[in-house]
Short mmCIF file of the C-alpha atoms (twelve columns), coordinates in Angstrom:
data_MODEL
# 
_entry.id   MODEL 
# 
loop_
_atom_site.group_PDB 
_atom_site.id 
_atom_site.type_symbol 
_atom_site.label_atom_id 
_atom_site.label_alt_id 
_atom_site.label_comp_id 
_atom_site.label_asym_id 
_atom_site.label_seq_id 
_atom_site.Cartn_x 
_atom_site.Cartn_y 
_atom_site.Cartn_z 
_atom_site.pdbx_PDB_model_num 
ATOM 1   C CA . UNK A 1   65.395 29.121  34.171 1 
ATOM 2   C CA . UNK A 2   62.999 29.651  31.464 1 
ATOM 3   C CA . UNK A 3   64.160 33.564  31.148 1 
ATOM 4   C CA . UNK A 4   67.500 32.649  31.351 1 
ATOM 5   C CA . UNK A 5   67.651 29.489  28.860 1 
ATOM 6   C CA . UNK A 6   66.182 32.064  26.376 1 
ATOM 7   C CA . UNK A 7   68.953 34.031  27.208 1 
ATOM 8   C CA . UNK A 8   71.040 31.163  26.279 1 
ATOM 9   C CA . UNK A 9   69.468 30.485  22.832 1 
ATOM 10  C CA . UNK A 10  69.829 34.268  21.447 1 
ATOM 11  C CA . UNK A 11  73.635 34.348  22.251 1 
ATOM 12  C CA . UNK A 12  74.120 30.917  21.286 1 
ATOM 13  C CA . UNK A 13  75.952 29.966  24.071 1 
ATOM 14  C CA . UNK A 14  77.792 27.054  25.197 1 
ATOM 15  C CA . UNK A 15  75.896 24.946  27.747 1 
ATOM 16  C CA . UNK A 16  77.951 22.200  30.552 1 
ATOM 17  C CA . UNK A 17  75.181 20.034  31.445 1 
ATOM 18  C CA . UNK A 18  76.513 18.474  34.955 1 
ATOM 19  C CA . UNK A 19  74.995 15.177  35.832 1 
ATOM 20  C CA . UNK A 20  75.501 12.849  39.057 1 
ATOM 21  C CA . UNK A 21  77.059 9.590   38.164 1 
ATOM 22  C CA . UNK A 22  76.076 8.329   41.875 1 
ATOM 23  C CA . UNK A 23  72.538 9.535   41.372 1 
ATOM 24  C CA . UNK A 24  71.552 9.909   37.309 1 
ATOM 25  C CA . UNK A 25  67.915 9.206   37.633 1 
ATOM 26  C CA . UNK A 26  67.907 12.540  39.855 1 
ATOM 27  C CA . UNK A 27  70.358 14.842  37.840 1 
ATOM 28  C CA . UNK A 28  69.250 13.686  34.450 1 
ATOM 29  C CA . UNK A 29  65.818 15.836  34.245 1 
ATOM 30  C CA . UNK A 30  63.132 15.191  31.749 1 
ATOM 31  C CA . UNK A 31  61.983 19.005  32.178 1 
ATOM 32  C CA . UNK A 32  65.457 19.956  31.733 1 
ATOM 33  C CA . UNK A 33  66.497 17.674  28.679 1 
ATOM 34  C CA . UNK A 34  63.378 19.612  27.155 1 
ATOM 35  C CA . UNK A 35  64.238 22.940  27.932 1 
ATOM 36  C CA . UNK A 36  67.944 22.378  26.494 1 
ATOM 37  C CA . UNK A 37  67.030 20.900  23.581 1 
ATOM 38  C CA . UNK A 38  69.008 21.825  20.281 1 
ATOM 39  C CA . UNK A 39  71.409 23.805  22.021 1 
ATOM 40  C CA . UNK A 40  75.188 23.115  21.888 1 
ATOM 41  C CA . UNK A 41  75.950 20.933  24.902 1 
ATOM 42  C CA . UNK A 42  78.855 19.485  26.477 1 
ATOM 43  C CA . UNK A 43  77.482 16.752  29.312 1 
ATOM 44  C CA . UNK A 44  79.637 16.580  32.340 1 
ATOM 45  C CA . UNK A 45  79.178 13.315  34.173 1 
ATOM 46  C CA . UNK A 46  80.393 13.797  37.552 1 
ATOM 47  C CA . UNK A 47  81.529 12.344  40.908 1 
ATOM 48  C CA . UNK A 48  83.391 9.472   38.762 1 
ATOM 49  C CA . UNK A 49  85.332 9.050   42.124 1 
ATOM 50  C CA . UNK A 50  82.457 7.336   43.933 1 
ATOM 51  C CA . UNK A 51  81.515 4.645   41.674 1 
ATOM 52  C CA . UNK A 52  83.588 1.250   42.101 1 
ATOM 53  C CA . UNK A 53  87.306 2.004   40.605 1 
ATOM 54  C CA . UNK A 54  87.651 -0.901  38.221 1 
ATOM 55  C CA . UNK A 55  84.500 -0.024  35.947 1 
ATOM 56  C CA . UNK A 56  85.104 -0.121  32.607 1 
ATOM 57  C CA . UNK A 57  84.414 3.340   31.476 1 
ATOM 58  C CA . UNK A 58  84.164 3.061   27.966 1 
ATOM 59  C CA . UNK A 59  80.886 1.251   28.569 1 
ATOM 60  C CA . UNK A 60  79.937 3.897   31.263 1 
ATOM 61  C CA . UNK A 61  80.405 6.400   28.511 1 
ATOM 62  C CA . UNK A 62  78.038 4.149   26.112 1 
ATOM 63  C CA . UNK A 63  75.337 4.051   28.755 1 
ATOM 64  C CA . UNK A 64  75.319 7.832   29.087 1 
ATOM 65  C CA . UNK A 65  75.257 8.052   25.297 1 
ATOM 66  C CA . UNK A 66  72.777 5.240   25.877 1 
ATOM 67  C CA . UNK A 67  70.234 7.691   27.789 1 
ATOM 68  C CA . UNK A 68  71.046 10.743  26.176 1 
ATOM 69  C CA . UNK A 69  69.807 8.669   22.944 1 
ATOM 70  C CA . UNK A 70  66.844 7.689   25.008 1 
ATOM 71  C CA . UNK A 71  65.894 11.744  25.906 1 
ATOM 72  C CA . UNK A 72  66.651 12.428  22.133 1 
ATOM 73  C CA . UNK A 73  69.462 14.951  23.450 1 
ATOM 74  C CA . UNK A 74  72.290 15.579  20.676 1 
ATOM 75  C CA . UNK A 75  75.171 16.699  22.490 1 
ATOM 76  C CA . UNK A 76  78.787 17.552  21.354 1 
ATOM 77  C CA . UNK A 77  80.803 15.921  23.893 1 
ATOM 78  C CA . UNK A 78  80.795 14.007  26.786 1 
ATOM 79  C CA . UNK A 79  83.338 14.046  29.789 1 
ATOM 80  C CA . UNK A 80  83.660 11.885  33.343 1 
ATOM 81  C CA . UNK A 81  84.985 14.021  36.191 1 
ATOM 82  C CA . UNK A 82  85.059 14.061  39.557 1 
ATOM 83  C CA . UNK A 83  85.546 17.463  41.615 1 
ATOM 84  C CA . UNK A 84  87.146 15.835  44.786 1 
ATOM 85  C CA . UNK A 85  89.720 13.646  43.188 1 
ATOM 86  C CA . UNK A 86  90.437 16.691  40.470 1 
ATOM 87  C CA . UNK A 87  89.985 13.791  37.738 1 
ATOM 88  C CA . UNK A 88  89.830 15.063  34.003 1 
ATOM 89  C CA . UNK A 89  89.302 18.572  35.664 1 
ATOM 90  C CA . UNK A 90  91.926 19.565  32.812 1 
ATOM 91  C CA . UNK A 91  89.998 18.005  30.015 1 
ATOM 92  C CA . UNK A 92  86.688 19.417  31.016 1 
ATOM 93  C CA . UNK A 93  88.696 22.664  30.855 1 
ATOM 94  C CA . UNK A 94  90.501 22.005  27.472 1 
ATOM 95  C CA . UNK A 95  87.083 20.734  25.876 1 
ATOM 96  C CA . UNK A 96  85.083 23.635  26.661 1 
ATOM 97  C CA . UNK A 97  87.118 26.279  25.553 1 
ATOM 98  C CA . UNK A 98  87.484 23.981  22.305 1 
ATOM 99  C CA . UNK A 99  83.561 23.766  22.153 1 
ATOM 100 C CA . UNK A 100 82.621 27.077  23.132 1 
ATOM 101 C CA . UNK A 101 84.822 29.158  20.274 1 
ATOM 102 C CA . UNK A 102 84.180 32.559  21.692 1 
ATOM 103 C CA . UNK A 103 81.139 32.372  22.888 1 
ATOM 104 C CA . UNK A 104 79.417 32.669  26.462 1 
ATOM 105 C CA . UNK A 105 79.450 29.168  28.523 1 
ATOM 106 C CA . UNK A 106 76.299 28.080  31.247 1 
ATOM 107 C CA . UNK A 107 77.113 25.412  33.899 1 
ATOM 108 C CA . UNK A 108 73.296 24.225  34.712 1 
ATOM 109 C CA . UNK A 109 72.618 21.533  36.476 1 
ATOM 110 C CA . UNK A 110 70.113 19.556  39.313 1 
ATOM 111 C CA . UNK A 111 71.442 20.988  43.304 1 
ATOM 112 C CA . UNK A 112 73.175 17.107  43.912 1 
ATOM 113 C CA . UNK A 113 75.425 17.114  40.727 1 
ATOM 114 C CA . UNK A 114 78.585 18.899  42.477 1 
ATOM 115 C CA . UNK A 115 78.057 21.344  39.873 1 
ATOM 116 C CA . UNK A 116 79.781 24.207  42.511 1 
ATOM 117 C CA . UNK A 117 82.430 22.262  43.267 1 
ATOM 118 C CA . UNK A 118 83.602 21.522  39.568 1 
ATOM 119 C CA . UNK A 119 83.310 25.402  39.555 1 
ATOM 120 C CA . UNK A 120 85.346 25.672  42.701 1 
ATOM 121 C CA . UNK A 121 88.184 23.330  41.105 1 
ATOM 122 C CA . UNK A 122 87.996 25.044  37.788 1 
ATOM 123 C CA . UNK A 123 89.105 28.263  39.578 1 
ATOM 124 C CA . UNK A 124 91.725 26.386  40.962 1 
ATOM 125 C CA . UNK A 125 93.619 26.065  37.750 1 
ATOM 126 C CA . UNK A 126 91.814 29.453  35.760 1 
ATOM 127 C CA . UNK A 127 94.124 32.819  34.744 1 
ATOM 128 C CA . UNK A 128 92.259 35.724  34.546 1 
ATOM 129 C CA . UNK A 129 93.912 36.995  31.637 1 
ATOM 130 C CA . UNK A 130 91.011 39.689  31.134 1 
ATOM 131 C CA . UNK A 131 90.314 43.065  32.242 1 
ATOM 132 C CA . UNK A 132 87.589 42.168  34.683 1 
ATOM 133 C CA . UNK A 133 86.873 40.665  37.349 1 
ATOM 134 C CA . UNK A 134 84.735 37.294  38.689 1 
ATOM 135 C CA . UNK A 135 81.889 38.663  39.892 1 
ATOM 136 C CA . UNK A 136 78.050 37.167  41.236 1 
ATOM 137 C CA . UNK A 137 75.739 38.340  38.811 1 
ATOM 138 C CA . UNK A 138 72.063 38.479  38.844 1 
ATOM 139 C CA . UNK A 139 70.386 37.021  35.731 1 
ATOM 140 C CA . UNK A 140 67.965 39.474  33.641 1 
ATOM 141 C CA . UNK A 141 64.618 39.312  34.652 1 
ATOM 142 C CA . UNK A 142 64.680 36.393  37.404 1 
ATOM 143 C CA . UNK A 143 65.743 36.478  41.203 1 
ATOM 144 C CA . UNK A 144 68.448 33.532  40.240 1 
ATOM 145 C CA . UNK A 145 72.166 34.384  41.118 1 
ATOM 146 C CA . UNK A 146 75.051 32.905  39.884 1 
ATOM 147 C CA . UNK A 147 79.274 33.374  39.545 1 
ATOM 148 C CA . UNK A 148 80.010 35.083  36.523 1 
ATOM 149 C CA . UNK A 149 83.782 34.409  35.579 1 
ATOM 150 C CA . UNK A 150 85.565 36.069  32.376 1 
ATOM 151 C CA . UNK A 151 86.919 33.588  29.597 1 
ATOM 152 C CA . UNK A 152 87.985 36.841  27.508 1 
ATOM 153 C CA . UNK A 153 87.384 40.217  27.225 1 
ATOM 154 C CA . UNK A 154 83.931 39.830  25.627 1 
ATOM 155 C CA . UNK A 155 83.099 36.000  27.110 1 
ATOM 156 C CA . UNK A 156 82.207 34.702  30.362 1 
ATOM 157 C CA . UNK A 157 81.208 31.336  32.193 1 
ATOM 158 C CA . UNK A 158 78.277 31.910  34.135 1 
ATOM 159 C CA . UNK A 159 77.109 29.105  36.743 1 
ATOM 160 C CA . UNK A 160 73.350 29.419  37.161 1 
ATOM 161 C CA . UNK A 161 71.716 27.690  40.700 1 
ATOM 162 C CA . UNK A 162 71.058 24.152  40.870 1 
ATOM 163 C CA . UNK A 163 67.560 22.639  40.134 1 
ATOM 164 C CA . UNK A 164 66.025 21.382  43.351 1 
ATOM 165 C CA . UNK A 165 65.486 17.563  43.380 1 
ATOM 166 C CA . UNK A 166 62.161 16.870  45.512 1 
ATOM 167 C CA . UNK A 167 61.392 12.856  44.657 1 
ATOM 168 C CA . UNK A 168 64.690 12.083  46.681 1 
ATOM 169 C CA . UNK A 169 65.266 9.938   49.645 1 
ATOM 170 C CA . UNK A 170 67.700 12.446  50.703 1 
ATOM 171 C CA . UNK A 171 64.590 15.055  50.841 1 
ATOM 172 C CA . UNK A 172 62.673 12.940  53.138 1 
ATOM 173 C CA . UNK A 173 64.875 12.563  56.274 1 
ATOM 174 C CA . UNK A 174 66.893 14.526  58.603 1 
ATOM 175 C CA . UNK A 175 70.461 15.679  58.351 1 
ATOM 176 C CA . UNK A 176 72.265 13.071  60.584 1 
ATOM 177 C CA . UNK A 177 70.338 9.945   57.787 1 
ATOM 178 C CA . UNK A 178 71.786 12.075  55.137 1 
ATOM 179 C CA . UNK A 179 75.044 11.721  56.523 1 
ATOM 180 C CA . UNK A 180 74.980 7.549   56.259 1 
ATOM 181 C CA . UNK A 181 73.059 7.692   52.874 1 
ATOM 182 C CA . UNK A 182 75.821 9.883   51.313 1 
ATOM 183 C CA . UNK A 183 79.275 7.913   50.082 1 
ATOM 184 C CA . UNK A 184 82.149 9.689   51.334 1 
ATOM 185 C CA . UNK A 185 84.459 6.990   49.201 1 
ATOM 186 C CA . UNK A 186 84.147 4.762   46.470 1 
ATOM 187 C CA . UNK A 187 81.179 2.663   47.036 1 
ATOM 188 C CA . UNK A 188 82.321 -1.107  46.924 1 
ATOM 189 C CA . UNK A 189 79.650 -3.577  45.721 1 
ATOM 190 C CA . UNK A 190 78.278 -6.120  47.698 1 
ATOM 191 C CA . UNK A 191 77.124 -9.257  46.042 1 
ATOM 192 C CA . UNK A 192 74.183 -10.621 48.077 1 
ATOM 193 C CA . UNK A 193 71.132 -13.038 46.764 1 
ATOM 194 C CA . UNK A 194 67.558 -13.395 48.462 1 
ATOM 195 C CA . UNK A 195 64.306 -15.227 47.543 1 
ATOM 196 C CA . UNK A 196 62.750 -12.753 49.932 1 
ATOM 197 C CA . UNK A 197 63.048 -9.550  51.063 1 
ATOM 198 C CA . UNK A 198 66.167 -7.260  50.798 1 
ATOM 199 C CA . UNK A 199 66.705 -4.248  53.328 1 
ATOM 200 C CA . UNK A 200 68.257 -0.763  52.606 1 
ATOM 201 C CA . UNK A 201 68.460 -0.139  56.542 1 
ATOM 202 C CA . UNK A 202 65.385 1.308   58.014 1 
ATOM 203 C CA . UNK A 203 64.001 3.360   54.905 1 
ATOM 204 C CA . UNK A 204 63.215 0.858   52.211 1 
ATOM 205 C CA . UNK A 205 62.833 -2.889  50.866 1 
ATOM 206 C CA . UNK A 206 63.165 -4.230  47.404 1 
ATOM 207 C CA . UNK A 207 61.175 -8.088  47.806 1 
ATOM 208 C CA . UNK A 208 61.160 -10.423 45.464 1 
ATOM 209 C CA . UNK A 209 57.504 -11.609 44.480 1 
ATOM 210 C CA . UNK A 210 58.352 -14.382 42.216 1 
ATOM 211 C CA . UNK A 211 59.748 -17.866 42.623 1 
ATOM 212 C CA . UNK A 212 63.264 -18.367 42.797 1 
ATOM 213 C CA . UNK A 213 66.504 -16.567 43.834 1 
ATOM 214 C CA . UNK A 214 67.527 -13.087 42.978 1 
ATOM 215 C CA . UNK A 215 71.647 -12.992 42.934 1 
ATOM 216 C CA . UNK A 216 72.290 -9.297  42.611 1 
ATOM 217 C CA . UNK A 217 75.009 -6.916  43.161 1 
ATOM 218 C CA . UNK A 218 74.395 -3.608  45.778 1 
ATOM 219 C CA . UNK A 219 75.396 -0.473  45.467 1 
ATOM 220 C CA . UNK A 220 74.690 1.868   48.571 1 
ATOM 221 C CA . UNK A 221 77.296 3.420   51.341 1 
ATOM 222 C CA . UNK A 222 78.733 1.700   53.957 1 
ATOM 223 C CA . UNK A 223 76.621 3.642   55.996 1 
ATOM 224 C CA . UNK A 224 73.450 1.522   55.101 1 
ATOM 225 C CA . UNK A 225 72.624 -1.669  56.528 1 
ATOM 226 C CA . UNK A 226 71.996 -3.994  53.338 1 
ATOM 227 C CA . UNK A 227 70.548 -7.136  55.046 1 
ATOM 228 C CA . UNK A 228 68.783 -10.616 53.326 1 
ATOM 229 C CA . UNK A 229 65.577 -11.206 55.224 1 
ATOM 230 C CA . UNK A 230 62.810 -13.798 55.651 1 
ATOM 231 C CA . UNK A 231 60.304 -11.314 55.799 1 
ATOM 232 C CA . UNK A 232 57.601 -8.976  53.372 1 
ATOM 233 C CA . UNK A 233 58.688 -5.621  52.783 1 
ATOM 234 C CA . UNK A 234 55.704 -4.018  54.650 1 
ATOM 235 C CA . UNK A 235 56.770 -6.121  58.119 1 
ATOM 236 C CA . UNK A 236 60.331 -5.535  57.714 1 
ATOM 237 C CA . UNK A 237 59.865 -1.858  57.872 1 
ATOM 238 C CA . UNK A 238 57.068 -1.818  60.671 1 
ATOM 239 C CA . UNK A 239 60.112 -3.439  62.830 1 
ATOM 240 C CA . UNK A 240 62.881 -1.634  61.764 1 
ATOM 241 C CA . UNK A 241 60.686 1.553   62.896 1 
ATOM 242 C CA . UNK A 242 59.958 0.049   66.249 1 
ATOM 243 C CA . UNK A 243 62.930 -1.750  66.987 1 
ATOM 244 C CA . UNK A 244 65.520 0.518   65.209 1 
ATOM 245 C CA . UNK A 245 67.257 -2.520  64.686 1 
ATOM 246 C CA . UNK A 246 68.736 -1.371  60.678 1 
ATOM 247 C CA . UNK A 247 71.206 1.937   60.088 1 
ATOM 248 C CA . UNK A 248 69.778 4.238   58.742 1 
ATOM 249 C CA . UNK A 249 66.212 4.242   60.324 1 
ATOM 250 C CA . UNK A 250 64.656 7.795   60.149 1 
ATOM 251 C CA . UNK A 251 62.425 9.520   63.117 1 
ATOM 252 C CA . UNK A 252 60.824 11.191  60.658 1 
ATOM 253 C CA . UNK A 253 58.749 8.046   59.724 1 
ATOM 254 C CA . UNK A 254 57.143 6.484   62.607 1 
ATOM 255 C CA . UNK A 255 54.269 3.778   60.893 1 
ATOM 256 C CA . UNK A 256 54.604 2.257   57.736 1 
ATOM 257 C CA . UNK A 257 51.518 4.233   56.445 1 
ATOM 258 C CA . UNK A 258 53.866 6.549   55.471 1 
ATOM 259 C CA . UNK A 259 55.430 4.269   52.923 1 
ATOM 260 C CA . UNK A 260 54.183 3.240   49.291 1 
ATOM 261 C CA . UNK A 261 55.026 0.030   47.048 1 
ATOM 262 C CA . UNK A 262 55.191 -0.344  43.489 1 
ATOM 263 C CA . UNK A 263 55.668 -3.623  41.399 1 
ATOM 264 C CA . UNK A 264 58.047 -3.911  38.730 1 
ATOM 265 C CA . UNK A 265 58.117 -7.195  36.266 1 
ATOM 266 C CA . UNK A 266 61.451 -7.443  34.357 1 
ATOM 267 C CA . UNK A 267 60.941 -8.596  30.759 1 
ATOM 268 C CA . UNK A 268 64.068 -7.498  29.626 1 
ATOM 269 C CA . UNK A 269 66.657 -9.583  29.160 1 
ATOM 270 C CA . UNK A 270 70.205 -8.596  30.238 1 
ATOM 271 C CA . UNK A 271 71.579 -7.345  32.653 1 
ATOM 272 C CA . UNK A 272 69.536 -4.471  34.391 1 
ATOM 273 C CA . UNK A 273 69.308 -1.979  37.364 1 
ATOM 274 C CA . UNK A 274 66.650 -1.192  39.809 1 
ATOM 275 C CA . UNK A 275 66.928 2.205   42.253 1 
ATOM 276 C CA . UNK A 276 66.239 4.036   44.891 1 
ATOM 277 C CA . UNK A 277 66.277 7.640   44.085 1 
ATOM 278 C CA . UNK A 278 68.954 9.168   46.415 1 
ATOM 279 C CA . UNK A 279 69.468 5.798   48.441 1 
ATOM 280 C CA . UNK A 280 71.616 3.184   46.204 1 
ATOM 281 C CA . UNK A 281 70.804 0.729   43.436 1 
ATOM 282 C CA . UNK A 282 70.387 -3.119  42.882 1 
ATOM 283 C CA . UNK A 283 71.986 -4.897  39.712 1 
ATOM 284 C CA . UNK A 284 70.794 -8.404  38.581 1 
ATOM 285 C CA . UNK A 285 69.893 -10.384 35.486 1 
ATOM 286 C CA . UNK A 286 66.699 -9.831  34.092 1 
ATOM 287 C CA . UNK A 287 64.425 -13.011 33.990 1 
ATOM 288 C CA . UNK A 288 61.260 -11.828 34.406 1 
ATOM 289 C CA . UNK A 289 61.368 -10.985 37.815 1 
ATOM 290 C CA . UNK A 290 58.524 -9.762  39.708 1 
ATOM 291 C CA . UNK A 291 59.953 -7.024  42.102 1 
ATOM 292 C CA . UNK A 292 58.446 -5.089  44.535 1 
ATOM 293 C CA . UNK A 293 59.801 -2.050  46.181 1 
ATOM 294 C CA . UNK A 294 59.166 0.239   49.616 1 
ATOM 295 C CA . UNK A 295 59.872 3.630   49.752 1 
ATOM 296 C CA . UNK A 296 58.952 6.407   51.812 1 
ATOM 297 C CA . UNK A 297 55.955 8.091   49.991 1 
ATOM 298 C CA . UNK A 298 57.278 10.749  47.437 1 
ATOM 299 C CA . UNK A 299 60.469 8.867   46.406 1 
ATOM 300 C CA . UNK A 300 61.512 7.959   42.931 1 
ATOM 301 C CA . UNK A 301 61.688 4.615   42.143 1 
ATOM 302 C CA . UNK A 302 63.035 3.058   38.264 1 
ATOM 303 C CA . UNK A 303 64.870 0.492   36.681 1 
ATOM 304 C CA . UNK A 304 66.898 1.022   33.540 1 
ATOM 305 C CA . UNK A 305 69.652 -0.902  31.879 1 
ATOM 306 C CA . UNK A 306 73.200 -1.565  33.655 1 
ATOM 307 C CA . UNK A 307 74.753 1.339   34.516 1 
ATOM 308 C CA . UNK A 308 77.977 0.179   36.075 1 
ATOM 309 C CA . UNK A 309 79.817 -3.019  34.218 1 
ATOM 310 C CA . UNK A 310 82.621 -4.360  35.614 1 
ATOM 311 C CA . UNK A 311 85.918 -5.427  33.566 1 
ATOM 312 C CA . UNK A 312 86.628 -8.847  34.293 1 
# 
């Protein structure tokens, strides 16, 4: 990436940064962000079709703009998309021939984003009005492979490999947990309060450690049992790895010395979110909470401010 980026910089290239809307703590990469710094970018927020459908997304758009201000990344533009409903496929099309004026484009972006399948819907629509042809290219000095599809005679849109995400929940367990962790359809929120413990199936717990109620919103697939219990996170797990008795519960975990916890106290005010890397995401007002959360060892876990606001 390194070689490659460089690459980038001496042609002064055009770079589509894709990001996961479903999963932005894993798409939007620190290392990354660094690497792409001060080039021209055009951000690409993607899978739009799998967050709730009445969001309003002008304050989705001020949350990216948010983080991006956050990572100290100037970019030029910013576009929602989603590959699978073909939404604003068009636009992303329209805005980077505006941005790139001639010049070379790079679709980078972490392995989860859909990044291929935006490329796979862009040739949907694309004329090759050149005389050559899309080809896969191998990138100068690196093993790294990518489609390299002519914009004009002299310009091309190259789509390097994505990043590899490792501190995932989606890393951790087999292929048939996958399949129940990842929404097929617009997730639908599920408004739920507890003044214990909170499952997300078999593979994690978010329990509250303060006095009180937590009334939160949900957001997971319908493929993961989110259940209120009178329980600590530590037992819940030990019996949902026994008994089996939550969906998703992964064989690849069989004690719960294979999980970790880590304690989160909410000072902001506001509304706020607190995740899962690769698993879903709770929403709630922040009142000082103290929070704790289990995950399988190796899994990201973060809070932020509200990424999804309804209009009401």
């Amino acid at each position: 990436y390194q070689s490659v980026l460089q690459t980038i910089r001496q042609s002064k290239a055009l770079v589509c940064y894709v990001i996961d809307l479903l999963s932005f703590e894993g798409s939007f990469i620190t290392k990354l962000n660094e690497m792409i710094e001060g080039l021209d970018i055009l951000v690409v927020a993607n899978k739009r079709d799998l967050l709730p459908e009445n969001i309003d997304e002008d304050k989705l758009l001020s949350y990216i703009e948010h983080r991006l201000k956050l990572a100290k990344l100037q970019v030029k533009d910013v576009v929602l998309t989603s590959s699978h409903t073909n939404y604003n496929i068009d636009l992303m099309y329209d805005k980077i021939i505006a941005l790139a004026k001639n010049r070379d484009v790079y679709f980078i972006g972490a392995s989860i984003s859909g990044k291929s399948s935006l490329i796979s819907d862009l040739l949907k629509k694309y004329r090759n009005n050149t005389n050559r042809p899309i080809t896969v290219c191998n990138f100068k000095n690196t093993e790294l492979r990518g489609y390299k599809i002519p914009l004009t005679n002299k310009t091309s849109l190259y789509e390097l490999p994505g990043t590899d995400i490792t501190n995932s929940l989606l890393s951790k367990v087999e292929k048939s947990v996958q399949n129940n962790i990842i929404p097929k359809k617009a997730i639908k929120p599920r408004k739920l309060h507890t003044n214990k413990t909170l499952a997300f199936g078999g593979l994690a717990a978010i329990q509250l450690m303060s006095k009180g109620k937590l009334e939160l919103i949900a957001y997971a697939s319908e493929g993961i049992d989110l259940k209120v219990k009178n329980m600590t996170g530590d037992k819940l797990i030990e019996t949902a790895i026994k008994k089996h008795n939550l969906k998703p519960t992964s064989s690849k975990f069989t004690s719960f010395s294979e999980f970790d916890a880590y304690d989160f106290q909410i000072t902001e005010k506001g509304s706020r979110d607190l995740g899962i890397l690769g698993l879903g995401w709770i929403n709630f007002e922040g009142n000082n909470q103290l929070i704790r959360v289990f995950v399988p060892k190796g899994v990201y876990v973060y809070t932020t401010r509200a990424k999804v606001v309804y209009v009401k």
